[in-house]
MIDOSE-1310 file (N, C-alpha, C; in nm, 2 decimals, decimal comma, always signed):
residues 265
xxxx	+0,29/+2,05/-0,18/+0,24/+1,91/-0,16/+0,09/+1,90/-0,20; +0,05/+1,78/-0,27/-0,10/+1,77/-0,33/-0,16/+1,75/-0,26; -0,28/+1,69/-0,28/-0,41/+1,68/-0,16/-0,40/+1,52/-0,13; -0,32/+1,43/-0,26/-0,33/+1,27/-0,20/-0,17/+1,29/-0,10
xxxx	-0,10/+1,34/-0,12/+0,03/+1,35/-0,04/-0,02/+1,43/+0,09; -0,09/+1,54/+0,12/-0,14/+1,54/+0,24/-0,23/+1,43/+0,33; -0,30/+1,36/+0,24/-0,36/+1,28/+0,29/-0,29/+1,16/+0,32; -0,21/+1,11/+0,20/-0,15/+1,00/+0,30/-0,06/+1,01/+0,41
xxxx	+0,02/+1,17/+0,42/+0,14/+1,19/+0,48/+0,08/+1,22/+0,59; -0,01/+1,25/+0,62/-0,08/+1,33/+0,74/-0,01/+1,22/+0,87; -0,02/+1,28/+0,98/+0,03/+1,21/+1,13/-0,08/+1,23/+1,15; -0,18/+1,12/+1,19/-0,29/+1,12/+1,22/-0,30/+1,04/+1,36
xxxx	-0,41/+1,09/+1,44/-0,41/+1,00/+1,62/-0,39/+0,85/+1,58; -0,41/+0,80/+1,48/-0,50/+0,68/+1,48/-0,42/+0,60/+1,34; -0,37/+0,47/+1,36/-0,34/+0,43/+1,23/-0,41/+0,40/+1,16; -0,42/+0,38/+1,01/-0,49/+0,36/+0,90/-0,49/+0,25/+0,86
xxxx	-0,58/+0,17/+0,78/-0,57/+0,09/+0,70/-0,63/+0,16/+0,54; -0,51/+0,01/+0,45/-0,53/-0,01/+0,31/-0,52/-0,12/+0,27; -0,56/-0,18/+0,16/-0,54/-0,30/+0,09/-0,46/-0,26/-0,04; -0,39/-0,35/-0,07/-0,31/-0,41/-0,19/-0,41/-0,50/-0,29
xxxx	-0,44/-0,49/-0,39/-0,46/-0,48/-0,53/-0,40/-0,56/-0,62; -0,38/-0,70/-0,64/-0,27/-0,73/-0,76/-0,37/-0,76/-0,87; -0,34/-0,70/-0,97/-0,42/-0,72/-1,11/-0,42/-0,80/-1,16; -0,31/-0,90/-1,10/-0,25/-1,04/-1,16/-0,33/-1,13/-1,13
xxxx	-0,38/-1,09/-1,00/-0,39/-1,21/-0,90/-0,56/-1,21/-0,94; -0,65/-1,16/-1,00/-0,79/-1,15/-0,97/-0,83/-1,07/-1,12; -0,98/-1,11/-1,19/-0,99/-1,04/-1,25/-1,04/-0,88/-1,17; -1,06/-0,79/-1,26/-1,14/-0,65/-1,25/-1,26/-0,64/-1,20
xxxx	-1,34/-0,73/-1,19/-1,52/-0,75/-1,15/-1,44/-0,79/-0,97; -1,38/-0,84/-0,97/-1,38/-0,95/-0,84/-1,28/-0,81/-0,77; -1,19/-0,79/-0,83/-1,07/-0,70/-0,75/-1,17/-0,59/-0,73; -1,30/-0,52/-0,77/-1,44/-0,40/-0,72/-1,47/-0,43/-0,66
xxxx	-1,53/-0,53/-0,65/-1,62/-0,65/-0,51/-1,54/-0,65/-0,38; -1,40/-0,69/-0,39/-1,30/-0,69/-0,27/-1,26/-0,55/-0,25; -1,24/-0,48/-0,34/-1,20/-0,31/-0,31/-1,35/-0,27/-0,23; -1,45/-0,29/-0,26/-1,60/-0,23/-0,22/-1,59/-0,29/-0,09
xxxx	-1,60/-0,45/-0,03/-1,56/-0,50/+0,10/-1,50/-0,39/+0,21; -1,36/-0,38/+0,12/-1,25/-0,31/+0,19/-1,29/-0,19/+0,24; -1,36/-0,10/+0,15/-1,41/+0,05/+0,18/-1,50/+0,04/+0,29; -1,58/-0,05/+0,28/-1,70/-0,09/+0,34/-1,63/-0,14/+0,55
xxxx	-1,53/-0,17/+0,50/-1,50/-0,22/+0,63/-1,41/-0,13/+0,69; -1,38/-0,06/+0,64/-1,33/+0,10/+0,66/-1,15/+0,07/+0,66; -1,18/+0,06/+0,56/-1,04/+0,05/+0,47/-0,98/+0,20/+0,41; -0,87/+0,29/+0,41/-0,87/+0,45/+0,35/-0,82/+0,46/+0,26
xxxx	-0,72/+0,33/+0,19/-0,72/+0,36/+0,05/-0,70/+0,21/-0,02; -0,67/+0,25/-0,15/-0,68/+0,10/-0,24/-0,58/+0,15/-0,31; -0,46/+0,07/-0,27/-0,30/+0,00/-0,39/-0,38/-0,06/-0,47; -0,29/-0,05/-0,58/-0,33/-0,14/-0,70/-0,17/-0,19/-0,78
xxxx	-0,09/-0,30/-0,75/+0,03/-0,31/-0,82/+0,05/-0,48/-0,78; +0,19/-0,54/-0,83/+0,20/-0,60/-0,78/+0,35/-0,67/-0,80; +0,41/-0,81/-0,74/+0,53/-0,79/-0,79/+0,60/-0,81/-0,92; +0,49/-0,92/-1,01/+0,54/-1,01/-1,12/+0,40/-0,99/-1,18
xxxx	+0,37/-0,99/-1,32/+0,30/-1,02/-1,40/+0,16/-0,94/-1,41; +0,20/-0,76/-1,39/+0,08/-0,65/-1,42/+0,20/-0,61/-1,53; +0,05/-0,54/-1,58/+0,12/-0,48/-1,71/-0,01/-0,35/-1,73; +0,02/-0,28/-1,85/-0,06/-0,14/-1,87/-0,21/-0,18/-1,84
xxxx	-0,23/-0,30/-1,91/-0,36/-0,35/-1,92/-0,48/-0,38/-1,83; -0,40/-0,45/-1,73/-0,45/-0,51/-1,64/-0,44/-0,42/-1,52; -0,37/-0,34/-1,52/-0,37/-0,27/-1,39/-0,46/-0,12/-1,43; -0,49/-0,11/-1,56/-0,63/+0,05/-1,60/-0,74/-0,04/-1,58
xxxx	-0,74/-0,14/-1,64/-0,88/-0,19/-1,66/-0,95/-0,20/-1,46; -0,82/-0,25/-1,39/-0,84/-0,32/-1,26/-0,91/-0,18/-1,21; -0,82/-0,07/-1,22/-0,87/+0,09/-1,17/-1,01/+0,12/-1,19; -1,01/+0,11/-1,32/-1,18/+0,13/-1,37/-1,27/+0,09/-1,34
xxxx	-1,23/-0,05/-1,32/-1,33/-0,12/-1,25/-1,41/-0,06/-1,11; -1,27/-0,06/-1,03/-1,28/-0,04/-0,84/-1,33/+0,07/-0,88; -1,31/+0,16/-0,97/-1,31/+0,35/-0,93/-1,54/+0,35/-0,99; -1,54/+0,28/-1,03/-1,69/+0,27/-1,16/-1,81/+0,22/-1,01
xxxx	-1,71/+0,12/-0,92/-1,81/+0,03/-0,82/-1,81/+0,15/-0,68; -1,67/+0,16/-0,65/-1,73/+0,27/-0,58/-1,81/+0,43/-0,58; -1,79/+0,48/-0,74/-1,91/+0,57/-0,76/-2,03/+0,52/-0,77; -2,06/+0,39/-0,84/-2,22/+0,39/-0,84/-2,26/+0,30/-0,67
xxxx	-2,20/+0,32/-0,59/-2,24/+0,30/-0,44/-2,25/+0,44/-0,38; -2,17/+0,49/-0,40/-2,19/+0,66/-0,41/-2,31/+0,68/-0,43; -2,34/+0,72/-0,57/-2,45/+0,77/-0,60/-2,55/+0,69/-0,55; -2,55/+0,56/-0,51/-2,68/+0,48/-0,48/-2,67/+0,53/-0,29
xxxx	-2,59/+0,59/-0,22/-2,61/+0,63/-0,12/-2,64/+0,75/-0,13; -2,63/+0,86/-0,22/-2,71/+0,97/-0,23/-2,80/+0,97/-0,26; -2,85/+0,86/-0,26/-3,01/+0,84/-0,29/-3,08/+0,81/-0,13; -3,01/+0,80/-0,06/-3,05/+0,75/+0,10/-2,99/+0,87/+0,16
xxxx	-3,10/+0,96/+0,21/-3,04/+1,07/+0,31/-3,04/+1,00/+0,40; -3,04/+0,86/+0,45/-2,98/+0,83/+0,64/-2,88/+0,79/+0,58; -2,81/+0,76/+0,46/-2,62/+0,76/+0,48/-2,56/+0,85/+0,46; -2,43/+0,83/+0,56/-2,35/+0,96/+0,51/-2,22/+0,89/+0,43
xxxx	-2,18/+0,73/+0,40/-2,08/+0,73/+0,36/-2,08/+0,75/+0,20; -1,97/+0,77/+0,18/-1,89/+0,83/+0,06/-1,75/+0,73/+0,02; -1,78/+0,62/-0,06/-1,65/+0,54/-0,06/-1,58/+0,58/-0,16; -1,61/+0,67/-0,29/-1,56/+0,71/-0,36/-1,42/+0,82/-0,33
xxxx	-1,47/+0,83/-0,22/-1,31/+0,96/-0,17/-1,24/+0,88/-0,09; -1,24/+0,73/-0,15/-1,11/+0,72/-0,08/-1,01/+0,69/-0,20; -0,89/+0,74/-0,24/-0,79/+0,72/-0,30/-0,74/+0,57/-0,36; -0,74/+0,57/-0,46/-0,71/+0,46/-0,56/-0,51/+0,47/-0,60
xxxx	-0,43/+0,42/-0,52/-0,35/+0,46/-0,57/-0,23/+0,31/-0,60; -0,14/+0,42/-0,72/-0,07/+0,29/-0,79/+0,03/+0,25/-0,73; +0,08/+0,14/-0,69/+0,19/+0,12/-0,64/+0,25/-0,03/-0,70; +0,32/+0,03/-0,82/+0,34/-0,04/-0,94/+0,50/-0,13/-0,92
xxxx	+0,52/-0,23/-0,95/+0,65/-0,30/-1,00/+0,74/-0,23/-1,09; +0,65/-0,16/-1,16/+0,77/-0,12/-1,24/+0,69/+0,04/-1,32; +0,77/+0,09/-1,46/+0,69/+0,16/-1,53/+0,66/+0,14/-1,67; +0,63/-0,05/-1,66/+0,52/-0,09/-1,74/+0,39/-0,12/-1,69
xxxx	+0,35/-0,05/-1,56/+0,25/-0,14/-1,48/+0,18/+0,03/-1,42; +0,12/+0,10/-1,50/+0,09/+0,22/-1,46/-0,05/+0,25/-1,52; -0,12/+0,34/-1,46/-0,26/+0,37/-1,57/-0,25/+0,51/-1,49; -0,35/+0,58/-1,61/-0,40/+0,71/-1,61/-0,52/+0,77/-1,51
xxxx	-0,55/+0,65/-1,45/-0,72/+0,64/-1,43/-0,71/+0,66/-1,28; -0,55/+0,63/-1,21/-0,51/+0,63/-1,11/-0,53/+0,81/-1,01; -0,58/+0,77/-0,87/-0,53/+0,91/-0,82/-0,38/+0,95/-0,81; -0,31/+0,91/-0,80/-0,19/+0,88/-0,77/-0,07/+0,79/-0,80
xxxx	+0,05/+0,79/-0,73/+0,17/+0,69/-0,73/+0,26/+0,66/-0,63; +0,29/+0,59/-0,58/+0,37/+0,58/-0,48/+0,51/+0,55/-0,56; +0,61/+0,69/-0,57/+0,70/+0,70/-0,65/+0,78/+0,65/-0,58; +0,80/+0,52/-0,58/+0,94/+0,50/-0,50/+1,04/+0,46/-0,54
xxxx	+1,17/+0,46/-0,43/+1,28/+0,38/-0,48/+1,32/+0,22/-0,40; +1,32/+0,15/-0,44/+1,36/+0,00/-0,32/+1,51/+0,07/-0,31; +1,52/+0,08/-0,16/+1,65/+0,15/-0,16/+1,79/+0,05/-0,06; +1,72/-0,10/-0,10/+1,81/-0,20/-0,04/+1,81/-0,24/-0,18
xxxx	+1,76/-0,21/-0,34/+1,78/-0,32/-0,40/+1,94/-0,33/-0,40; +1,98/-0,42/-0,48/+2,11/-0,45/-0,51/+2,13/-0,43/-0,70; +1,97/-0,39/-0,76/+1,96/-0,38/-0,87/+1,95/-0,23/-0,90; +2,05/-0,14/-1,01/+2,03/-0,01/-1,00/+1,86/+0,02/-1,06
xxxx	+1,80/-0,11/-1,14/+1,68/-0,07/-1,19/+1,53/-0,04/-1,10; +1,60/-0,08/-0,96/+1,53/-0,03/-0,90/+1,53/+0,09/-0,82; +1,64/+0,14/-0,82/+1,69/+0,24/-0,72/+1,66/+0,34/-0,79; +1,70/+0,36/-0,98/+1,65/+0,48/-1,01/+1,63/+0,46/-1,20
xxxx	+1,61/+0,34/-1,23/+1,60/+0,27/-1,35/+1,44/+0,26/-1,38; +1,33/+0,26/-1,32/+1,24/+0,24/-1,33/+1,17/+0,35/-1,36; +1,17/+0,45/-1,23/+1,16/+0,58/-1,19/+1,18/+0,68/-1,33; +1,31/+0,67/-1,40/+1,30/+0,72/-1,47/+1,24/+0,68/-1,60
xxxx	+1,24/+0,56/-1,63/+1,12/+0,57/-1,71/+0,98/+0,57/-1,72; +0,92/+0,53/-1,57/+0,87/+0,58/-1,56/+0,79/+0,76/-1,59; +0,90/+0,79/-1,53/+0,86/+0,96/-1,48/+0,78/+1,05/-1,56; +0,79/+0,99/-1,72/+0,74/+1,10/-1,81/+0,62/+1,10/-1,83
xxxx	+0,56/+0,96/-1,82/+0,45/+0,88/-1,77/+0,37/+0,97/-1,69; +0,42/+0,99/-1,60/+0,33/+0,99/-1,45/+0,31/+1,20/-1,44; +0,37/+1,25/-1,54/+0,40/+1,38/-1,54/+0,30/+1,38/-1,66; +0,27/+1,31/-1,76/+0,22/+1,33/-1,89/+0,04/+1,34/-1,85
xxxx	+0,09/+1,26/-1,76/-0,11/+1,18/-1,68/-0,14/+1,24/-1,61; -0,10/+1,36/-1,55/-0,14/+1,42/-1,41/-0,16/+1,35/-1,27; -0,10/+1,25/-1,32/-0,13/+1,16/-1,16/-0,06/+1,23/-1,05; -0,09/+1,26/-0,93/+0,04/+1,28/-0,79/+0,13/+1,18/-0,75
xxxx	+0,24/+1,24/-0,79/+0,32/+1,10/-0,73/+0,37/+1,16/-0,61; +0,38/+1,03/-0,52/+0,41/+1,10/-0,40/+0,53/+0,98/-0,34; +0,62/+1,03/-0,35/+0,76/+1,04/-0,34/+0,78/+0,91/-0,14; +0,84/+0,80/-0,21/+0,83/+0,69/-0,09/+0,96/+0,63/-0,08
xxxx	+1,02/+0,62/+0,00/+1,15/+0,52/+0,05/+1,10/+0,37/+0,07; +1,13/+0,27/-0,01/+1,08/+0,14/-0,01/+1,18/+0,06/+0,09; +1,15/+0,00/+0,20/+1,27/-0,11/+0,24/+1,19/-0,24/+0,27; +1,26/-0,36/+0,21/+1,19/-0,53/+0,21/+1,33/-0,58/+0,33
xxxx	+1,26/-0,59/+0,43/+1,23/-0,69/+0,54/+1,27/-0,82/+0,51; +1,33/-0,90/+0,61/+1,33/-1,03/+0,62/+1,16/-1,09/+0,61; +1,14/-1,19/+0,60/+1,18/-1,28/+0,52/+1,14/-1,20/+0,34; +1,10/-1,14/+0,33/+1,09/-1,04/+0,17/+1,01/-1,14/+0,11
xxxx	+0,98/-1,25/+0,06/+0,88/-1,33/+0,01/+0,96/-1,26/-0,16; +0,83/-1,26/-0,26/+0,82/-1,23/-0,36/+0,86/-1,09/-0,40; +0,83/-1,00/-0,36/+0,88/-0,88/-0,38/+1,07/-0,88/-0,30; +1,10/-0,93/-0,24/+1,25/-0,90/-0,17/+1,31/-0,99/-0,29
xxxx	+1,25/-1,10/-0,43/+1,33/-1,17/-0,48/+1,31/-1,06/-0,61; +1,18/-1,03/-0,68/+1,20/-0,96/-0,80/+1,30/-0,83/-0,72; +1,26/-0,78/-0,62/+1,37/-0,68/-0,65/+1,48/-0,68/-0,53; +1,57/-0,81/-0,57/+1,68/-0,83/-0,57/+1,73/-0,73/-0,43
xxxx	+1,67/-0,78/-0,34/+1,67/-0,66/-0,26/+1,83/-0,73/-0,12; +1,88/-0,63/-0,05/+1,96/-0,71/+0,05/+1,88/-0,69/+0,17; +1,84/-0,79/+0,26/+1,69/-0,76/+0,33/+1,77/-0,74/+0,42; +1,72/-0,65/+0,52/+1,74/-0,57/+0,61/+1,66/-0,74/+0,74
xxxx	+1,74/-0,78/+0,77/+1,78/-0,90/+0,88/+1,66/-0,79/+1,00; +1,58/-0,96/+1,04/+1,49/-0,99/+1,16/+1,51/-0,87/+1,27; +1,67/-0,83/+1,30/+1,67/-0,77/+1,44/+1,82/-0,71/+1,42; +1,80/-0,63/+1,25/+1,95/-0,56/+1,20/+1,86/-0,41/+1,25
xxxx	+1,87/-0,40/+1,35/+1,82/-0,25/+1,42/+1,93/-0,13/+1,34; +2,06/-0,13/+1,34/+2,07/-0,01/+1,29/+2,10/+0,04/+1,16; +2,09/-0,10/+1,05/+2,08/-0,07/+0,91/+1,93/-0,02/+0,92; +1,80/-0,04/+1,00/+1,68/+0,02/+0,91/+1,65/+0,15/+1,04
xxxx	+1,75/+0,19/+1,09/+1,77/+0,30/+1,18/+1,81/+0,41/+1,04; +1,93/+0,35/+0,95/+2,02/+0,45/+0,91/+1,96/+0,46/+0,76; +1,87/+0,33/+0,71/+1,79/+0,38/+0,57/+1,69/+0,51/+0,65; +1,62/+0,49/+0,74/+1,48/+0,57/+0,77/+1,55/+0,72/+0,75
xxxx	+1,73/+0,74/+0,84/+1,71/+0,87/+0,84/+1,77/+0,93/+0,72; +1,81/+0,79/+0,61/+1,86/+0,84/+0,48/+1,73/+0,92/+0,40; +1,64/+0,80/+0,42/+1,48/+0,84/+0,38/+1,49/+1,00/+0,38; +1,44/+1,03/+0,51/+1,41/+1,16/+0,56/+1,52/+1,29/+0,46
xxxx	+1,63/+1,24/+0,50/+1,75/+1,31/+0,44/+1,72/+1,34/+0,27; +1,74/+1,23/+0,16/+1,64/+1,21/+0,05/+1,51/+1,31/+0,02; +1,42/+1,33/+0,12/+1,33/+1,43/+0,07/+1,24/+1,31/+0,09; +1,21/+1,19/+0,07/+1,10/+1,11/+0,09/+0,96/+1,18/+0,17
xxxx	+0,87/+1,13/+0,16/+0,76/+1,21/+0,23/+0,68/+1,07/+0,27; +0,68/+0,97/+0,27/+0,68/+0,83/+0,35/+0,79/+0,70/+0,34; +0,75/+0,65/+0,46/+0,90/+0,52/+0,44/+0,80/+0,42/+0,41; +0,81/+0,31/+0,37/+0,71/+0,16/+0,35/+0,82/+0,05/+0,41
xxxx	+0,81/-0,02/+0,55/+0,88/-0,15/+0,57/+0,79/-0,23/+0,51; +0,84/-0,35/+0,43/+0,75/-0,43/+0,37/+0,83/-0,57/+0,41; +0,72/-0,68/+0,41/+0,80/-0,80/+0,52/+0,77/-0,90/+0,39; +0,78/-0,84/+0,26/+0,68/-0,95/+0,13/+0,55/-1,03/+0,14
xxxx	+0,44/-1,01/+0,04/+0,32/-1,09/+0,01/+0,35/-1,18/+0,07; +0,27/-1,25/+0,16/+0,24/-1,39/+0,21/+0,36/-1,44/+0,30; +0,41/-1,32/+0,36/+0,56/-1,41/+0,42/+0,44/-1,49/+0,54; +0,54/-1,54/+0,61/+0,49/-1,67/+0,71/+0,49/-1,55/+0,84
xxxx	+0,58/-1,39/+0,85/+0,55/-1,36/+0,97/+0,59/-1,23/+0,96; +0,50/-1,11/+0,99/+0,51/-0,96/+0,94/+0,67/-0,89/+0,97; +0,69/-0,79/+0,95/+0,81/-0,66/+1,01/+0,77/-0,70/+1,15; +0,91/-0,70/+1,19/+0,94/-0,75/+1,36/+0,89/-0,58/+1,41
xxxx	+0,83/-0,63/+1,52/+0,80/-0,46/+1,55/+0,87/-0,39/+1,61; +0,96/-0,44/+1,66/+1,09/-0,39/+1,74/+1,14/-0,34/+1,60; +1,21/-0,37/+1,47/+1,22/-0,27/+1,45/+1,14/-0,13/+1,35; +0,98/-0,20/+1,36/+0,94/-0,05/+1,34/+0,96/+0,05/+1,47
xxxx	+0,96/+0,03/+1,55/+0,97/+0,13/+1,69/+1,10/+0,17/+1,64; +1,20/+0,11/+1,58/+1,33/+0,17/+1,56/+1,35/+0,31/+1,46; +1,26/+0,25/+1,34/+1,22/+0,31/+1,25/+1,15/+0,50/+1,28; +1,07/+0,44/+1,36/+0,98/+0,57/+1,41/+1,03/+0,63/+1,50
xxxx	+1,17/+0,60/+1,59/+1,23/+0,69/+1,69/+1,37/+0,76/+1,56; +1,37/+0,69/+1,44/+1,51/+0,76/+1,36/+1,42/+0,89/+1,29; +1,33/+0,85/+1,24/+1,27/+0,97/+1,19/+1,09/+1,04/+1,21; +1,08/+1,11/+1,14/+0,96/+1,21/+1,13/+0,86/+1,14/+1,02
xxxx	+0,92/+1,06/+0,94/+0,81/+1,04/+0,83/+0,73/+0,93/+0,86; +0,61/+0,97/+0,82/+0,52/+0,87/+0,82/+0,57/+0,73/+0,81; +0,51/+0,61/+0,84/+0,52/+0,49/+0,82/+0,45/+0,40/+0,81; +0,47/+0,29/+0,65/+0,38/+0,21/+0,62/+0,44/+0,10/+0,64
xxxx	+0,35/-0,04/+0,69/+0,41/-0,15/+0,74/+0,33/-0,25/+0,63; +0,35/-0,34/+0,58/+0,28/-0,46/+0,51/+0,35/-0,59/+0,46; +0,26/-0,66/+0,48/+0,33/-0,81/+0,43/+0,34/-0,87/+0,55; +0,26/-0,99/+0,55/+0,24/-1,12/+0,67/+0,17/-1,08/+0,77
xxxx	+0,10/-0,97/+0,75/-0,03/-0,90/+0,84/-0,18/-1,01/+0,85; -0,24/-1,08/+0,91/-0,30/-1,14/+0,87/-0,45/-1,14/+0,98; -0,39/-1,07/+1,08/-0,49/-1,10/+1,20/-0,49/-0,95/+1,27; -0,58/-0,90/+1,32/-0,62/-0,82/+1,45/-0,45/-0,82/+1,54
xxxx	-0,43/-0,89/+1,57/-0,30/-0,88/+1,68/-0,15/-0,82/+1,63; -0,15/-0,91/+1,48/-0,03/-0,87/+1,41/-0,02/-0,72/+1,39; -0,20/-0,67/+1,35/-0,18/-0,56/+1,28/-0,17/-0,49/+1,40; -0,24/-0,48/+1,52/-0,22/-0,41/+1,67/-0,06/-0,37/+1,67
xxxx	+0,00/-0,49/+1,66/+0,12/-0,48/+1,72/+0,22/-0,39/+1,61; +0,21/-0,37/+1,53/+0,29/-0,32/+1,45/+0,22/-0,11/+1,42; +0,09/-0,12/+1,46/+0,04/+0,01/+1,49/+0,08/+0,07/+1,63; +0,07/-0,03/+1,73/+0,13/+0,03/+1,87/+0,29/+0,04/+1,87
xxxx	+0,33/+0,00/+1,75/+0,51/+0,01/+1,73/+0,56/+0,15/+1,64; +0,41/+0,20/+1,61/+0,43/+0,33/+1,52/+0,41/+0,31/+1,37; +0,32/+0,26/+1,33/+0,32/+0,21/+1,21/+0,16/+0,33/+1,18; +0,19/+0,44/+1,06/+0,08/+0,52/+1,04/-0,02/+0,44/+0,96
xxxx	+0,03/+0,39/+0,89/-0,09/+0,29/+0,76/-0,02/+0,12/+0,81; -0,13/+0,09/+0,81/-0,15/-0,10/+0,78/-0,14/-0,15/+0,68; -0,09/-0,21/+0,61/-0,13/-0,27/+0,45/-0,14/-0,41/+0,43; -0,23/-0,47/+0,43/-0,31/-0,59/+0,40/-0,33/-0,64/+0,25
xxxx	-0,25/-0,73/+0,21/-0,30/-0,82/+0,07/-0,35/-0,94/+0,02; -0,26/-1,03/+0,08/-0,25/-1,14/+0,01/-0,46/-1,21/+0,11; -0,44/-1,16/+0,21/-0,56/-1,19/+0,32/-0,73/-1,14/+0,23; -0,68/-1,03/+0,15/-0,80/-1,01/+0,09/-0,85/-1,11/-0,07
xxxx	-0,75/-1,18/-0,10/-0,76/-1,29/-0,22/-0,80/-1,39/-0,21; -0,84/-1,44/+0,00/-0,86/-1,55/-0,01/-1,02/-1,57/+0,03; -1,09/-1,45/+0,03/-1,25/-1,49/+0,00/-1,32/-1,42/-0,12; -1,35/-1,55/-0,21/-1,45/-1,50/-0,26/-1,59/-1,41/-0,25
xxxx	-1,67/-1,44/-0,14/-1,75/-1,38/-0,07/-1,74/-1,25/-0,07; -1,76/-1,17/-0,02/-1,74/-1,00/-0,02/-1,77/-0,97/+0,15; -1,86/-1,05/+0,13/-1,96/-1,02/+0,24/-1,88/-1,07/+0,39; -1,82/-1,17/+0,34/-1,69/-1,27/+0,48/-1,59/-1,16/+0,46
xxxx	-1,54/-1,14/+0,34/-1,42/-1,05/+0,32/-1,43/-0,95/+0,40; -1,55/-0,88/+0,40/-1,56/-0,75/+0,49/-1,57/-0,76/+0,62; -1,63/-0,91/+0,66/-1,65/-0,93/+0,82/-1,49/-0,97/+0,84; -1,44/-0,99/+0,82/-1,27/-1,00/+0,82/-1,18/-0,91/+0,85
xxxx	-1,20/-0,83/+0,72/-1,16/-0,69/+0,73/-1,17/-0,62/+0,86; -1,33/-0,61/+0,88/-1,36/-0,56/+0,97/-1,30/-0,56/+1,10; -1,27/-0,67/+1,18/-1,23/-0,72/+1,25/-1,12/-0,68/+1,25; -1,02/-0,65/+1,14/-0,85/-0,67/+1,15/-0,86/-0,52/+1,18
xxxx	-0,95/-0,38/+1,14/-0,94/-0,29/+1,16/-0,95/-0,19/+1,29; -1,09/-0,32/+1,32/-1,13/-0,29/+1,47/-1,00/-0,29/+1,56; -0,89/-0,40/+1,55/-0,82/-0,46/+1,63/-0,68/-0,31/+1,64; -0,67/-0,22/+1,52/-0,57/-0,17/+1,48/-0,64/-0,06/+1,60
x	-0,73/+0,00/+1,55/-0,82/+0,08/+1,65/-0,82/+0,08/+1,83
């Protein structure tokens, strides 16, 4: 296991937060600015993917950017011996739509499979073309069981997924311990970008009594309470997106942030 796979897989006391990254959605100057917020508000890593409309381009340039802003805050805090933070170690990782939507610049990948799609191109169509990619570039891919949640938004429609119903307790009882079974080294329930209302947390508590693997919750997270509730349901990582696109500011963004993290805490 690599050092980004220890680190995301780690069982840690305390749930984590990350933000989501769409390259689509923001230029590269703006998606540093909101990645730097993020870090700043004690965010531990930065996705970068999205569902519809990244491509090679837009998702290296987007990397370069975030990875360029948090070194020279870096080095501009090694210039102040009263700081100790270091935003540069936190992990930039890809968690791509497909494997036209990859860059080199990346720590990593979240190699997954959507394992409700109903499309084989996502189950093991992508993955492999992918794969030669992500082996050529030295990136870590670290190996994820994807499942989209009612209501699924945008991501449950590109990938054609059969959503795992509000309070279908023992279909995401019997993916989690497929997961585990699989070799997976995290699960991701995802409830889709912008749905109107996150993963029911009843069944992440279901999720986290079927198996041992870590677990990431995201989609319709929007507040301190949502994110509470879905950490005290066993949720190891937080994931926050569409919430980070809607201030320009940096400075609100981070007072925001801040607060949703405090709340997880």
């Amino acid at each position: 296991m690599g050092l980004l796979s220890r680190y995301m897989c780690e069982r840690t006391q305390g749930t984590r937060h990350a933000i989501v990254i769409d390259p689509a959605d923001q230029t590269p100057d703006v998606a540093a600015n909101r990645a730097l917020a993020a870090a700043n508000a004690g965010s531990q890593m930065i996705l970068v993917g999205g569902s519809s409309d990244t491509d090679m381009e837009n998702v290296h340039a987007t990397i370069v950017s975030i990875k360029e802003a948090l070194e020279l805050v870096t080095w501009a805090s090694s210039q102040d011996s009263d700081s100790d933070e270091n935003p540069s170690q936190i992990p930039i990782v890809l968690f791509p739509q497909g494997a036209a939507a990859l860059s080199p610049a990346a720590d990593g990948i979240t190699f997954m499979m959507l394992m409700n799609s109903k499309d084989p191109r996502f189950l093991i169509g992508e993955q492999v073309r992918g794969a030669p990619f992500v082996k050529k570039s030295g990136i870590e891919p670290v190996p994820m069981g994807y499942l989209i949640c009612e209501p699924g938004g945008k991501a449950g429609e590109v990938g054609k997924a059969d959503l795992i119903g509000y309070d279908d307790h023992e279909r995401v009882a019997a993916y989690s311990i497929a997961a585990e079974f699989l070799g997976f080294r995290l699960l991701y329930l995802e409830a889709g970008s912008g749905s109107q209302h996150p993963v029911n947390p009843e069944l992440i508590k279901t999720a986290r009594d079927s198996c041992e693997l870590p677990i990431i919750v995201g989609g319709g997270i929007r507040d301190a309470k949502s994110a509470r509730a879905a950490a005290e349901s066993g949720a190891d990582w937080i994931i926050t997106g569409n919430i980070t696109e809607e201030y320009d500011d940096a400075s609100e963004l981070q007072a925001v942030l801040t607060d949703l993290i405090e709340g997880i805490r």
